[in-house]
Structures are given as C-alpha cells and as structure tokens.
C-alpha positions as CSV (number, residue, x, y, z in Angstrom):
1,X,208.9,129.5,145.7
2,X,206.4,128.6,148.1
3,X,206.2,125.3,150.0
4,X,206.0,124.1,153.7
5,X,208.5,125.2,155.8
6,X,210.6,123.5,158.2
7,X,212.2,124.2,161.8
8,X,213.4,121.4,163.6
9,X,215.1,117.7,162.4
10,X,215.2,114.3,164.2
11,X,218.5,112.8,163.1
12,X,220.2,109.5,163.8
13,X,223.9,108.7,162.7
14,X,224.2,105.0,161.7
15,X,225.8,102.6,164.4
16,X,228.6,100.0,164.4
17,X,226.3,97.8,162.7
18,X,224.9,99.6,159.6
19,X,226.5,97.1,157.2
20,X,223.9,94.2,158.6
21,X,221.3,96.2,157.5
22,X,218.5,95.1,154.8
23,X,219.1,95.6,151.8
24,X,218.2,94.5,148.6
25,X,221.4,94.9,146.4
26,X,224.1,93.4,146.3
27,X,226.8,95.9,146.7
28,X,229.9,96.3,148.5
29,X,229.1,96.4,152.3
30,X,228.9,100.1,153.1
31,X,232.1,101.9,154.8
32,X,231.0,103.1,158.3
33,X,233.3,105.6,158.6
34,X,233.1,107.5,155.3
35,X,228.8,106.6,156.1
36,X,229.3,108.5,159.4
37,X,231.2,111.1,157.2
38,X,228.2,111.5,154.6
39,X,225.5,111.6,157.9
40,X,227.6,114.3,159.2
41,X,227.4,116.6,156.0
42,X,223.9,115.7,155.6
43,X,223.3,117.1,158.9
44,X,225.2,119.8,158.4
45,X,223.1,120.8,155.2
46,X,219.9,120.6,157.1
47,X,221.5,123.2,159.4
48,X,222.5,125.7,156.7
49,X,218.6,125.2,155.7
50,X,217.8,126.3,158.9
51,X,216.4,123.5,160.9
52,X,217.7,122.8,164.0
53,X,219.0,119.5,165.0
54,X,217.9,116.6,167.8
55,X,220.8,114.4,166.8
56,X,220.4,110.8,168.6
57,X,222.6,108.3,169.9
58,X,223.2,105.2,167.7
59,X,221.8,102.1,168.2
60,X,224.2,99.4,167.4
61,X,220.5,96.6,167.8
62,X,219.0,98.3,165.3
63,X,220.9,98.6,161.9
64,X,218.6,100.1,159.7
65,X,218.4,102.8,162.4
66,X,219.9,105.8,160.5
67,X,217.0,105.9,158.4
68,X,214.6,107.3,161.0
69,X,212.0,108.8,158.4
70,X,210.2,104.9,158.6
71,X,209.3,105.4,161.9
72,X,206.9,108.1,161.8
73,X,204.8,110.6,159.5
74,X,205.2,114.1,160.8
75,X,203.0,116.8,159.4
76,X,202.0,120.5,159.9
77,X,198.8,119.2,161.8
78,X,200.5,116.0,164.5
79,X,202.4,113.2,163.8
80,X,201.4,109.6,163.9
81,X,204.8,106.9,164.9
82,X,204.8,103.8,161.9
83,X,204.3,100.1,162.2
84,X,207.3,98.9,160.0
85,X,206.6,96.1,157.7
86,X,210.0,94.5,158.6
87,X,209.7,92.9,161.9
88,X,213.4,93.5,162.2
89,X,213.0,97.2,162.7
90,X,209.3,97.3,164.8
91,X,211.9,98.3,167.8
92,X,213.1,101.5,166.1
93,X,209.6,103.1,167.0
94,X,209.5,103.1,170.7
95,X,213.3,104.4,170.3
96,X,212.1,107.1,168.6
97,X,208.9,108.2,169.9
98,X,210.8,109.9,173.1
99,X,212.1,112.4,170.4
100,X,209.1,112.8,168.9
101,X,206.3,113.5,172.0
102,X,208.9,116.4,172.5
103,X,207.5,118.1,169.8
104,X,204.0,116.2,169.1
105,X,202.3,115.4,173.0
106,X,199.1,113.7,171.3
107,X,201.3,111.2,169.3
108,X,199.0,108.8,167.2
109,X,200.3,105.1,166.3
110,X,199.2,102.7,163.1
111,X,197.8,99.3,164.7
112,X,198.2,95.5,164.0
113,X,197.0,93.9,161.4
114,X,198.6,97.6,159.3
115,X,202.2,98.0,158.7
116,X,203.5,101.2,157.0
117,X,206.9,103.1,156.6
118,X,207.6,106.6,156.4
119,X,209.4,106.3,153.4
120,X,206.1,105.2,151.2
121,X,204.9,108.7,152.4
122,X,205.0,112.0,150.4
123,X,203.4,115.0,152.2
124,X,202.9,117.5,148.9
125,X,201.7,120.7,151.2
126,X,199.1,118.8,152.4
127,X,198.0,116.1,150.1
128,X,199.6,112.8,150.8
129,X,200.7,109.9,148.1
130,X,200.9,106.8,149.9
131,X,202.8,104.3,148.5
132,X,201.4,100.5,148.9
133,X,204.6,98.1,148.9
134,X,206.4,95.2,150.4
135,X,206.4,97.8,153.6
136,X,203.1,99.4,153.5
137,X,200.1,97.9,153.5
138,X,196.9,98.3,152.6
139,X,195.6,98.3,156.1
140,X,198.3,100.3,157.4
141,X,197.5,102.8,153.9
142,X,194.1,103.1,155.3
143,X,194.5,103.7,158.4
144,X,197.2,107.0,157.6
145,X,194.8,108.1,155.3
146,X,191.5,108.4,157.8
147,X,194.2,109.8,160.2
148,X,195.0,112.6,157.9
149,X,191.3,113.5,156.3
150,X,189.9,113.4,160.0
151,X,192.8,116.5,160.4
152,X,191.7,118.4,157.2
153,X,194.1,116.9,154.8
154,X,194.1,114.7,151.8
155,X,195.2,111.5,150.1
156,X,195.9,108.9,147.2
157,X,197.2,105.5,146.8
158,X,199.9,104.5,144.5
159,X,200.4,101.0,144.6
160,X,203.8,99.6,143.5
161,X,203.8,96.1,144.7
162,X,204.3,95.2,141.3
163,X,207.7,97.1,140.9
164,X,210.7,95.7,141.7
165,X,213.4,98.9,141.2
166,X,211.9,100.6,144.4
167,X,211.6,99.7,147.6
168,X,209.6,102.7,148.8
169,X,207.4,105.5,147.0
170,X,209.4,108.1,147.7
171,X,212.4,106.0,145.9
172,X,210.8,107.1,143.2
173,X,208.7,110.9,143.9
174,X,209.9,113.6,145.6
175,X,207.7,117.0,146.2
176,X,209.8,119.9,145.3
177,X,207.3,122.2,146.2
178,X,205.3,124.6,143.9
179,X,202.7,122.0,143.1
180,X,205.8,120.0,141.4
181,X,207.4,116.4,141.9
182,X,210.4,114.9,141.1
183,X,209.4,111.5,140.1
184,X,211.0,108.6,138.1
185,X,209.9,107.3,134.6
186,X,208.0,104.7,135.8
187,X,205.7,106.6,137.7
188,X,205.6,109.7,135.3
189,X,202.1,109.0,134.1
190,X,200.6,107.7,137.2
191,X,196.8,109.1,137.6
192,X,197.7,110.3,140.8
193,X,200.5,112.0,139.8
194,X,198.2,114.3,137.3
195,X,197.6,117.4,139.1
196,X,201.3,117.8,139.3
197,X,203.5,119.5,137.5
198,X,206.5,116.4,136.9
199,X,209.9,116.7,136.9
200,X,211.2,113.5,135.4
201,X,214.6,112.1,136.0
202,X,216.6,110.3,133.0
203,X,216.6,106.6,133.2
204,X,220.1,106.4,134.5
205,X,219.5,109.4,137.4
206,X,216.7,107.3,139.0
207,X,218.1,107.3,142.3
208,X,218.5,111.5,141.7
209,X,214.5,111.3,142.3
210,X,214.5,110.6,146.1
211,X,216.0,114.6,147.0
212,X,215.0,116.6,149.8
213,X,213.3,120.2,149.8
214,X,214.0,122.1,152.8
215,X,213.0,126.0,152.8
216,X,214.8,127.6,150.5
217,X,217.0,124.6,149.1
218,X,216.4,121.1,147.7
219,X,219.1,118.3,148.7
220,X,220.0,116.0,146.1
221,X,222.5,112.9,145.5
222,X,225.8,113.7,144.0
223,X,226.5,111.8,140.3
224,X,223.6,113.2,138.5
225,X,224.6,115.9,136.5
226,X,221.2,116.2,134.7
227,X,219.0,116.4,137.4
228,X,221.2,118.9,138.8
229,X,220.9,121.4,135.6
230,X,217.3,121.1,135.5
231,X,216.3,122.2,139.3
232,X,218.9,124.9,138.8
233,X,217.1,126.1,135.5
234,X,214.1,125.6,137.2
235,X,215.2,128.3,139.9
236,X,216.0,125.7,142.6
237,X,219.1,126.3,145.0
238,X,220.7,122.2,145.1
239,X,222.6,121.1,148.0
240,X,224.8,118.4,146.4
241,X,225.7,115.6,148.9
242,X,227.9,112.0,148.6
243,X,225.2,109.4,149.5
244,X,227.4,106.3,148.1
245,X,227.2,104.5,151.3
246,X,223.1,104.9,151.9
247,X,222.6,104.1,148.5
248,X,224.2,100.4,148.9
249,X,221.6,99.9,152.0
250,X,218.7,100.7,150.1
251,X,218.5,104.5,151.5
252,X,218.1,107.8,150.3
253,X,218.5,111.3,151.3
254,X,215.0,111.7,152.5
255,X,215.3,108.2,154.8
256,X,217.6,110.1,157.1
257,X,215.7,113.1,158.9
258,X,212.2,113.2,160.4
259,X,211.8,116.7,159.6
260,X,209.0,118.7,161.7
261,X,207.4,122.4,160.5
C-alpha cells in the first residue's frame, strides 16, 4: 500500500490542566491520569510505526496543548506554524515552533486577519482538503492554499460552518492512503471528496473516522467494531487505541502528533 511515509513525531502529553480545556460536549471532565495513560500508548504506537519521538514538556497555561496538530501544517515540501481561531490557544504556536525549526529552518506562518488549525487539514499524498469552520477561515484557507500550490502541491475547500457534529474537517475525513479516505456520512458525497475512493463509517462509529495512517499501520479509536473489520478486509494493519479521555475534549487520534516525513 503506498502512501507518504513518516520519520519523526512532535508529541506533547497533556498538563495538569487538560480538564479546562474547550470543549464542546458536555461530558464527564476527563481523568488526567488514565489521559496521560492513553498519550503514553499513543506514543508508544507511533514508535512501533517507526517514527521517532520529540516528546515535549507540558504546559500547564495552555490546556488544549496536547493536541499539537493545530499548531502547524507539516508537509513533505516545509511546514507553515497556524494562527488558531481560538484566542485561547494563539500561545501554543510560539511554544511549538522551537520544535519545529529543528526540522523545517525556513518555517512559514499564516497572518492576521486568517486563522486556521491543523486539524481542518488533510494532506492526501499531496492534495490538501481544507476544512472552513468555526477555526479556519476563509482567509486563513487562502492563505495555506497559495502556500502549498506556490510549492507544487494542491488544494480544495470543504466548508462545514454549517455542521454542528464536527468541530474540525478531519473529525470527519481521514486519508488512509491508496487514493482512499475514511470519511463520515455527512461528508460521503461531498464534490471534493469525488476522486476518492470513500470508506464510510456507520452513523454510530462517526468518531472511528478521525484514525491515523502511519507507514505500514492505521491508528484507530477503540469501540468501533465495524470500522475495525472493514480496514482489516481492506488489507489495513489497525492499531486499536483507548481515546475516551480525548474524545470528551473534543480530540482525536490525529490532534495529538505533528507528524513530519
């Protein structure tokens, strides 16, 4: 199966005070420890993948800090750091950008009046779907998108300001590689979801849609059973991970590693 492949990782366990995060359920508060438990066999499965690790200290001022894919779009051609459309987490960049000019020397940056968050962006080997939402907007959309063509790559708008079960695109696509997505109901038919080939979760495994691929293997949540069966028919190699805690902060498995070719 052939897809992008991956080396390294930027990771960031979740500090003292991941429970004052944003959110927009209203779930139990999330239990650190058994959160700092799920980060740490998360981790662990990006290892097995292959990838090597740049695991960063908590920041206790920065709750939503774990989920360190919203500060940056890495790609196999530069990365460009975010401008997050909550003002609460605008600090997480410049915390992260040390990490990232490690790799990436010519770092690029999004500008005022744009905001955007990692998480509205799916890189499908090459061709990016950028979500427009409560997070992303249009300006900060256009601005990712003449970054990426002026590099040689490509991309599409999906705009889902209008729906109120995801808070960013990738809550709802994944790229599993092979020209393929992962992808909720709701967005099944999307015109710029056309040229792939769709694997569709069940109504009830919605939350199964936000998985991981990494080399050889394809993280997913544990609880979806159906999902599950159908990657593994489909020749995929599932990592099955407990993501009970992220899921009450509005996160997913791809929120919690910046992962760099």
């Amino acid at each position: 199966m052939a897809s992008q492949s991956f080396a390294h990782a930027i990771v960031r366990p979740p500090g003292p005070t991941f429970a004052q995060g944003l959110t927009r359920f209203d779930l139990d508060r999330p239990n650190l420890a058994l959160a700092r438990a799920q980060w740490e066999a998360y981790s662990r499965a990006l290892e097995t993948c292959g990838l090597t690790l740049t695991r960063l200290e908590p920041l206790t001022e920065f709750p939503d800090s774990t989920f360190v894919e919203d500060t940056a779009i890495v790609t196999a051609r530069g990365a460009i750091v975010s401008r997050p459309g909550a003002p609460s987490r605008s600090g997480e960049v410049e915390a992260i950008r040390p990490a990232l000019l490690a790799h990436f020397p010519d770092l690029a940056a999004i500008g005022a009046p744009g905001t955007l968050d990692g998480g509205d962006i799916c890189d499908a080997d090459g061709h990016f779907l950028i979500g427009i939402s409560a997070r992303t907007n249009p300006e900060g959309a256009a601005q990712l998108q003449a970054w990426l063509e002026a590099r040689g790559d490509t991309a599409a708008a999906i705009d889902i300001r209008d729906r109120s079960d995801i808070l960013h695109l990738k809550s709802g696509i994944s790229y599993l590689g092979d020209n393929r997505l992962a992808v909720i109901p709701a967005l099944a038919d999307h015109q710029a979801l056309r040229r792939f080939e769709r694997v569709v979760t069940a109504p009830d495994e919605a939350y199964a849609a936000n998985c991981v691929r990494v080399n050889e293997r394809v993280l997913i949540a544990a609880g979806f059973p159906g999902f599950e069966a159908r990657l593994t028919d489909l020749g995929y190699r599932p990592i099955v991970l407990m993501m009970s805690e992220f899921e009450k902060m509005d996160g997913g498995l791809s929120c919690l590693s910046l992962r760099i070719p």
